[in-house]
C-alpha positions as MATLAB code, in Angstrom:
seq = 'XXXXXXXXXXXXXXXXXXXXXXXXXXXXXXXXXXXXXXXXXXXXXXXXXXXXXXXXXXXXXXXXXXXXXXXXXXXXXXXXXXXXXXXXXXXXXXXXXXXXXXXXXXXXXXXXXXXXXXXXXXXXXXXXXXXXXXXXXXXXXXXXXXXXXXXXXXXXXXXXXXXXXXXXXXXXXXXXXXXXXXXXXXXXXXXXXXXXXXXXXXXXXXXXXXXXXXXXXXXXXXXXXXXXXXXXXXXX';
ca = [
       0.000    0.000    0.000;
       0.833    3.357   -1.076;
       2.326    6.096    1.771;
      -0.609    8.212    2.567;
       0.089   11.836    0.889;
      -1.073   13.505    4.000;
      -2.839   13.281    7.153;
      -5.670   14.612    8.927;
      -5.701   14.020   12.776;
      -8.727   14.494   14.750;
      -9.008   15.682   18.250;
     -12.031   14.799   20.367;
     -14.509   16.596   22.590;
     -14.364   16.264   26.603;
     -15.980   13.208   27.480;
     -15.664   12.249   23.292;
     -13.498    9.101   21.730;
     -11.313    8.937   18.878;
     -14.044    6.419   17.168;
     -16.428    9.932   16.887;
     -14.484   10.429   13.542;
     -15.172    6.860   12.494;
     -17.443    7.824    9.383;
     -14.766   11.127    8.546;
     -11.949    8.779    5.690;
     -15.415    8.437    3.556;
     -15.283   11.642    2.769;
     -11.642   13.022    2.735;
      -9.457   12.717   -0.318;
      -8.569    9.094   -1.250;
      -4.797    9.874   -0.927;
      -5.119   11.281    2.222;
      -5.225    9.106    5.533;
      -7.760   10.144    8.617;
      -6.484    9.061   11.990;
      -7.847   10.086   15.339;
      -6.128   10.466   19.227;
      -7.030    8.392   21.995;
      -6.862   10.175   25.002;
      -6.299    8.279   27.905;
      -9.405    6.719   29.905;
     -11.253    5.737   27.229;
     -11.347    2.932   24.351;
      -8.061    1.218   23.624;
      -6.629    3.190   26.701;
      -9.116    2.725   29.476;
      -6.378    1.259   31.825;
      -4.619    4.235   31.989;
      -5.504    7.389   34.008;
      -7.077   10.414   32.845;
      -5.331   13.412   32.406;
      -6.048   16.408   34.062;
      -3.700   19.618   33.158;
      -3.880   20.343   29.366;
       0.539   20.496   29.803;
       0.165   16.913   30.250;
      -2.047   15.984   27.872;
      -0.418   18.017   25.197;
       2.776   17.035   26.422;
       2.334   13.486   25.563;
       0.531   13.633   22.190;
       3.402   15.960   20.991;
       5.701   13.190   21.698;
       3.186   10.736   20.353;
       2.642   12.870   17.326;
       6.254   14.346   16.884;
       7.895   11.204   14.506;
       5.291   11.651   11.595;
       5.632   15.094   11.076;
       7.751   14.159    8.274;
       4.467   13.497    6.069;
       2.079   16.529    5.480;
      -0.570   16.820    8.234;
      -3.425   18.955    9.259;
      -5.101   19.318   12.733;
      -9.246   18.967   13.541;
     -10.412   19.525   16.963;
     -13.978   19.743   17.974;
     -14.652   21.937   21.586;
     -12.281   20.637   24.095;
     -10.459   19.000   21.006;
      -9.794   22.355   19.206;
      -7.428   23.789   22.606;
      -5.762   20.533   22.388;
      -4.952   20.886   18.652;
      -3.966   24.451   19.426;
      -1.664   23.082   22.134;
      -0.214   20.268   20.439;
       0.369   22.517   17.016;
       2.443   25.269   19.217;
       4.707   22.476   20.957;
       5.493   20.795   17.761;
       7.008   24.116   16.354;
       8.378   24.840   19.601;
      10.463   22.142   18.962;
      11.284   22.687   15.662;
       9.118   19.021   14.887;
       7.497   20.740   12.035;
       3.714   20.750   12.865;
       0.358   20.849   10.728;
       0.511   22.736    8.104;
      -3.104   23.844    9.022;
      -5.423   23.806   11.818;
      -9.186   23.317   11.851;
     -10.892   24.193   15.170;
     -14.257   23.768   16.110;
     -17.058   25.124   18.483;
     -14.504   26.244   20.761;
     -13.465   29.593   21.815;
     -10.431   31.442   20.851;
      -8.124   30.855   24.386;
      -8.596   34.273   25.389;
     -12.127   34.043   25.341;
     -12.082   30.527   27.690;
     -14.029   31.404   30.984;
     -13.986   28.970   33.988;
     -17.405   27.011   34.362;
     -16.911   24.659   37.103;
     -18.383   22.389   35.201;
     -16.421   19.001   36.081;
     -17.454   20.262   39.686;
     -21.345   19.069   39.433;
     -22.766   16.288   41.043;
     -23.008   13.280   38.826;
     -26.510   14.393   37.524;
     -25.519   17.880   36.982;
     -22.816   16.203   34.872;
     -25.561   14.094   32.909;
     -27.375   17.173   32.225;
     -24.743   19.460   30.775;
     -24.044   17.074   28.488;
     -27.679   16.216   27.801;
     -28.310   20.046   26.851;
     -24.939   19.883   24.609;
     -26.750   17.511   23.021;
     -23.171   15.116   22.329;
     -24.310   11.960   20.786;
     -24.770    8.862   22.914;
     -25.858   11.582   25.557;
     -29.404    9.493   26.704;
     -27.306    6.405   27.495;
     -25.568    8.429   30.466;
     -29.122    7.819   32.162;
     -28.070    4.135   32.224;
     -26.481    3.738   35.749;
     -23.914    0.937   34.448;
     -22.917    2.912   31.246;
     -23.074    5.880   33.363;
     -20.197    4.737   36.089;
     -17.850    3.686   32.942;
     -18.461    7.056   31.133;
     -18.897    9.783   33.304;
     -15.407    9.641   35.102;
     -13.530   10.531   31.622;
     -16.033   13.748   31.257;
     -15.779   14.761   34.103;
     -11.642   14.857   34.079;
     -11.826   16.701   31.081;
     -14.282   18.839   32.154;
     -11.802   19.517   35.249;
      -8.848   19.972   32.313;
     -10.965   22.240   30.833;
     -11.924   24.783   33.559;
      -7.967   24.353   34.867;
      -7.006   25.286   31.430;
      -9.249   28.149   30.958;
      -7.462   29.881   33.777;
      -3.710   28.601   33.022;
      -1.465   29.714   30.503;
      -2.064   29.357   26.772;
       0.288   28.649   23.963;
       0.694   31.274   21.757;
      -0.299   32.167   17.822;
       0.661   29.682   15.322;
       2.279   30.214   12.183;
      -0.275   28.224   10.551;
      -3.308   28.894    8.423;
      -6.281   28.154   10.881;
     -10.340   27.197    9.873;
     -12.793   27.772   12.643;
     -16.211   26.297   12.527;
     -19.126   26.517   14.520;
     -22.762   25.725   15.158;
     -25.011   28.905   14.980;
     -27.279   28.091   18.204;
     -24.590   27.090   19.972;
     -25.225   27.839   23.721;
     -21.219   27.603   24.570;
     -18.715   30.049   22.516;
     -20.403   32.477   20.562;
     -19.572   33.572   17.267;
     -17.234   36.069   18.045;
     -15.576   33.941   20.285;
     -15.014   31.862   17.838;
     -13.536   33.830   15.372;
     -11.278   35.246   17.929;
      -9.373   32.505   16.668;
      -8.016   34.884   14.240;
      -5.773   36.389   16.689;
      -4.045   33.262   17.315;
      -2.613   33.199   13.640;
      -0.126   34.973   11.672;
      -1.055   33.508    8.625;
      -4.522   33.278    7.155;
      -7.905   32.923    9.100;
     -11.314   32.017    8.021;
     -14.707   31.394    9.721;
     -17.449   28.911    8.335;
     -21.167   28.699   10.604;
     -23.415   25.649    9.873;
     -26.845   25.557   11.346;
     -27.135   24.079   14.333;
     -25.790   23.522   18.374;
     -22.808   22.826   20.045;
     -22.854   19.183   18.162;
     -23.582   20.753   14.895;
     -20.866   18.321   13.359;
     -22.680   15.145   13.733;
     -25.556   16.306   11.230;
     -22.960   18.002    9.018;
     -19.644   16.007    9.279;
     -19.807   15.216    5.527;
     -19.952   19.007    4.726;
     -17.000   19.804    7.270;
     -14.907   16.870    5.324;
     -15.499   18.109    2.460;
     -14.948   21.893    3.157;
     -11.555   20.756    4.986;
     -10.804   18.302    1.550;
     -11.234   21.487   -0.381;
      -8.787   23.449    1.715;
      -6.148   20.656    1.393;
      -5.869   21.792   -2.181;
      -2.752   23.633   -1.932;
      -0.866   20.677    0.181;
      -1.668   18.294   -2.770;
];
């Protein structure tokens, strides 16, 4: 089998998996591979601890991530995802590992605009109810007690990443060209914040809105593909 010409990596949500982006290779370019992280606590790496401090988790991807930045590669992070791209992106060329050679960030505010929710803080059916009114799929099973012991203590670590993150330091712009989308009802980071994203560039920003919450992506995922295959034009 041919080398992949590129890849796109996919970050998850808080709480999300890296098989979220199962569906996303149908609709990318044929020469172009689609891999997702798996953070740890969940799937293929439930034995292992979750992370708490975004250094951490970004810490370890980078070093995860750092050997195949040989091959062109782009970034996608959805909400929690999109800091962690951000993060990951501004170690890489810290190092002088290369990097994507564009980002793609999604319903998540620019870092500037983060506030602290106390979120990961609720009870266990404040937790549940958050999510519910995100509207994340698989959401309704968290009224399952069983599913809800296996599933709730990843959310609720990144939830307690998040807020710990939101008042921490931030890496800085990125060299990068960088693609913000966003849902237009959603009840998290508003437009603007989103498109504060443009300060975190020195190359070229765009914003795209698609009807739609927080979890806008699952009804359009084929439309984001394809507006991120489009964009990979010039790395072809």
């Amino acid at each position: 089998m041919a080398a992949p010409l590129g890849r796109l990596i996919c970050f998850p949500h808080a709480g999300g998996s890296a098989n979220f982006f199962r569906a996303w290779h149908q609709w990318a370019p044929a020469d172009w591979e689609v891999a997702a992280v798996c953070y740890p606590g969940r799937e293929a790496r439930s034995a292992q601890p979750c992370l708490t401090t975004m250094a951490d988790l970004a810490g370890q991807l980078a070093d995860a991530l750092a050997p195949g930045m040989d091959t062109p590669t782009v970034f996608f992070g959805h909400s929690m995802g999109a800091s962690v791209a951000h993060e990951v992106a501004a170690r890489l060329a810290g190092r002088g590992a290369g990097g994507p050679a564009q980002l793609f960030l999604s319903a998540r505010a620019a870092p500037h605009r983060l506030r602290r929710t106390g979120t990961g803080d609720l009870t266990d059916d404040g937790l549940v109810a958050h999510v519910a009114k995100l509207g994340g799929p698989g959401a309704e099973l968290l009224r399952d007690p069983d599913i809800r012991d296996l599933f709730l203590p990843p959310i609720r670590a990144d939830y307690r990443l998040v807020d710990a993150y939101a008042a921490g330091p931030k890496a800085p712009a990125v060299e990068v060209p960088v693609v913000a989308y966003y849902g237009e009802d959603d009840p998290g980071p508003s437009p603007d914040d989103v498109r504060a994203w443009a300060s975190l560039t020195t190359a070229s920003f765009d914003a795209r809105p698609f009807s739609g919450g927080h979890f806008y992506l699952v009804r359009h995922e084929a439309a984001v593909v394809q507006d991120i295959s489009g964009r990979l034009a010039a790395l072809r």
